[in-house]
Every structure is written in structure tokens, then in C-alpha cells.
C-alpha positions, 0 to 999 in steps of 0.5 A: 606395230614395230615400236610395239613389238620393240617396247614389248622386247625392252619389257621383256629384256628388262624382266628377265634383268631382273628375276637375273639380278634377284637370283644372284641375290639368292645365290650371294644369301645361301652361299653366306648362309653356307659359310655360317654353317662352316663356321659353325662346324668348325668351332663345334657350335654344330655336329656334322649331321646338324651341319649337313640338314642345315646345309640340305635345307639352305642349297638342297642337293648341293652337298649331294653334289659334291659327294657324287663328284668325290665318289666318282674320283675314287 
């Protein structure tokens, strides 16, 4: 029963390596995603409104974020 309840917790530890291991990836794709969308702002490929609606719908609520910290240091 041990052995049982051991393998169950390697299953489990290994699972949860794993969601761990593909959120990261996610994180590294939107921040990517995020430094194109920079880019793209800077050399006026995109307007600032087009920029923040791409950025909304790659990381939703990370600019809201940074504008909720920016407004609280005022």
C-alpha cells in the first residue's frame, strides 16, 4: 500500500512538473508576444490604441496593472 500511495505522489509531482513546465512556456510566448507589439509601437507600424487592444488580448489585465501601480505613485 505504501509503494501505492508513493507512486501515486511521483505521478502527481510529475503532472504538476509538467502544467509547471508548459506555463513557463506560455509566459516566455506572451512576453515575446509583448516585445512585438513594443516594436511594432515604436516604429509606428501600430497606433497606441491598436497597441494597448493587442496587448489586452496577449496578457488581459497586465497593462491595467501597470496603470493601477503608475496611478497609486502619483
Amino acid at each position: 500500500m505504501t509503494s501505492a500511495i508513493a507512486t501515486q505522489r511521483d505521478e502527481d509531482r510529475e503532472f504538476t512538473l509538467q502544467r509547471i513546465r508548459v506555463a513557463i512556456s506560455r509566459v516566455r510566448l506572451i512576453a515575446e508576444e509583448l516585445v512585438e507589439i513594443g516594436m511594432a509601437l515604436k516604429t509606428d507600424r501600430i497606433s497606441s490604441s491598436d497597441a494597448v487592444e493587442w496587448a489586452a488580448y496577449v496578457a488581459p489585465g497586465c497593462l491595467d496593472t501597470v496603470a493601477d501601480t503608475m496611478e497609486v505613485g502619483q
